[in-house]
C-alpha positions as CSV (number, residue, x, y, z in Angstrom):
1,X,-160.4,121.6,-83.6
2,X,-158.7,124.0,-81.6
3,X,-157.6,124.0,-77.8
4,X,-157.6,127.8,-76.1
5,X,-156.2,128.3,-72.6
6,X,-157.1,131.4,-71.1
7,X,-156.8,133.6,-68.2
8,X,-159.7,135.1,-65.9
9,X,-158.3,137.8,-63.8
10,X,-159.9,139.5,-60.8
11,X,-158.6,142.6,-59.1
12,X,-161.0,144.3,-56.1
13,X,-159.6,146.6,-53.0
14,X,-158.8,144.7,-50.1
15,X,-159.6,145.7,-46.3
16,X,-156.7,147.9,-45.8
17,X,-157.5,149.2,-49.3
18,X,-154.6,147.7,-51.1
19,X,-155.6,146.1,-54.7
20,X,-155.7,142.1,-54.4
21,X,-155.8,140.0,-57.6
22,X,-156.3,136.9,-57.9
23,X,-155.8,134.9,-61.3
24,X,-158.0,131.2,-62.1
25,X,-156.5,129.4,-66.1
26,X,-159.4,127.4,-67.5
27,X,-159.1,125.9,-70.9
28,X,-162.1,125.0,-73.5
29,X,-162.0,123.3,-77.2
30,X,-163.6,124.9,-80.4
31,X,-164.9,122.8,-83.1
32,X,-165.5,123.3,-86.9
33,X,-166.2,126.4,-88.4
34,X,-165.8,127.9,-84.9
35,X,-162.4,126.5,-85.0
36,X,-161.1,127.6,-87.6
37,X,-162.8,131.3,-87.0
38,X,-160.9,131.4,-84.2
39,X,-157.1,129.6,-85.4
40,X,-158.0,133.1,-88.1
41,X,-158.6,135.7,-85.2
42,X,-156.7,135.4,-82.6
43,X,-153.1,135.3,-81.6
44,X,-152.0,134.6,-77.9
45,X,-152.4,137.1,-75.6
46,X,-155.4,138.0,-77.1
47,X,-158.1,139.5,-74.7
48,X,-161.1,138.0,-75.5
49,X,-164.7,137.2,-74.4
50,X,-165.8,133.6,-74.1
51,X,-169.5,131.8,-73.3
52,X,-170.5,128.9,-72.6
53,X,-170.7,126.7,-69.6
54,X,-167.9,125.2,-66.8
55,X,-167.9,121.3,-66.8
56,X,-165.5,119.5,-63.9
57,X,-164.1,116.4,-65.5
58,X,-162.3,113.6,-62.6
59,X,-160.4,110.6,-63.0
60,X,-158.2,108.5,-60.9
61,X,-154.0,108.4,-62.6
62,X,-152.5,105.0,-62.4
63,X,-150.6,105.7,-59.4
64,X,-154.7,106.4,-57.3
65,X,-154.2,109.8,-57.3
66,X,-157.9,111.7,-58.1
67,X,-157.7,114.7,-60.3
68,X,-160.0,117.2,-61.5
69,X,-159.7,119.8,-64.2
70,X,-162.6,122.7,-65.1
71,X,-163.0,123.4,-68.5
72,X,-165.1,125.3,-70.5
73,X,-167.8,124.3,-72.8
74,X,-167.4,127.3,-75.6
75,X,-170.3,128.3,-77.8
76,X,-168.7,131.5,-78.6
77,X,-165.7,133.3,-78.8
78,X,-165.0,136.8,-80.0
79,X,-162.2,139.5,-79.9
80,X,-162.8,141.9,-76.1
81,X,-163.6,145.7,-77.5
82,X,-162.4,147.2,-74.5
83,X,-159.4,147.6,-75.4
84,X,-159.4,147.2,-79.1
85,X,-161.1,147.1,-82.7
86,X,-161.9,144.5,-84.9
87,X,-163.2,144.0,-87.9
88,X,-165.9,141.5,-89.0
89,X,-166.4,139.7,-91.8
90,X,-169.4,137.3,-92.6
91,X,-168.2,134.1,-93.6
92,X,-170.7,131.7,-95.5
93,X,-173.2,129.8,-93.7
94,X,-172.8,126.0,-93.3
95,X,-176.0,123.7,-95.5
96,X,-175.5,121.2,-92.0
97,X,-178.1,121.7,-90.1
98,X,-176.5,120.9,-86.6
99,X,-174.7,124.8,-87.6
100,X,-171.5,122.7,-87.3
101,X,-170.5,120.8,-90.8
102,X,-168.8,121.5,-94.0
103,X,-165.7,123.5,-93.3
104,X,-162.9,123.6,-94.8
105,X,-161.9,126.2,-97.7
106,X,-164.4,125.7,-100.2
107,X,-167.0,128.1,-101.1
108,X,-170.3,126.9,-99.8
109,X,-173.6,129.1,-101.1
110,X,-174.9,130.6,-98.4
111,X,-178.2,129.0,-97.3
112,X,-181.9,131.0,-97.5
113,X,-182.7,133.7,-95.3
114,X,-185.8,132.5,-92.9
115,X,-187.8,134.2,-91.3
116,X,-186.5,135.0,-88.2
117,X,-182.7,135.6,-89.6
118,X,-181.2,138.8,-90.3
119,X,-181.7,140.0,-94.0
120,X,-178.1,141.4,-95.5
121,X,-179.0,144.8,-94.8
122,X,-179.7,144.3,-91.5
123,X,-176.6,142.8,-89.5
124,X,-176.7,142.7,-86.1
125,X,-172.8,144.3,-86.0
């Protein structure tokens, strides 16, 4: 598992034509293999690109105060090439079906192509 806070900045041109910006931190967890990708890829301060959808979450603390927090369900998370290069490397594909599963360090052969997968010649990046 890992935890990423992150972030979303907006700048526009106000009225009088002076640049406003206004700043919103949201936070989302990774699981699994998407976990670990990420704990490998990133550092803080990274700019990156995240999808995935906004939940709200409220609760009452013990004192009867409500609170609310929006977080972010992520399915994906990559490096932002606007201002930057990466480099991509494969890494096996899981035998779980649910595309989380196995883990860890050890090698795991990678599963058979089907039909509508990309062959190894044909990456999408």
């Amino acid at each position: 598992m890992a935890r990423l806070r992150f972030a979303v900045n907006r700048r526009w041109r106000g009225r009088n034509d002076e640049w406003q910006e206004e700043t919103s931190f949201f936070g989302g967890t990774v699981w699994r293999d998407l976990a670990e990708n990420v704990a490998e890829s990133l550092q803080k301060g990274a700019r990156v690109i995240v999808t995935g959808s906004l939940e709200q979450r409220s609760w009452e603390t013990q004192e009867g105060e409500k609170r609310s927090v929006v977080e972010i369900r992520i399915d994906e998370v990559g490096p932002s090439l606007r201002w930057a290069t990466a480099s991509v490397t494969r890494t096996p594909r899981s035998e779980s079906w649910d595309g989380g599963g196995g883990g860890g360090s050890a090698a795991v052969p990678p599963a058979p192509v089907a039909k509508d997968d990309w062959g190894p010649d044909e990456a999408p990046f």
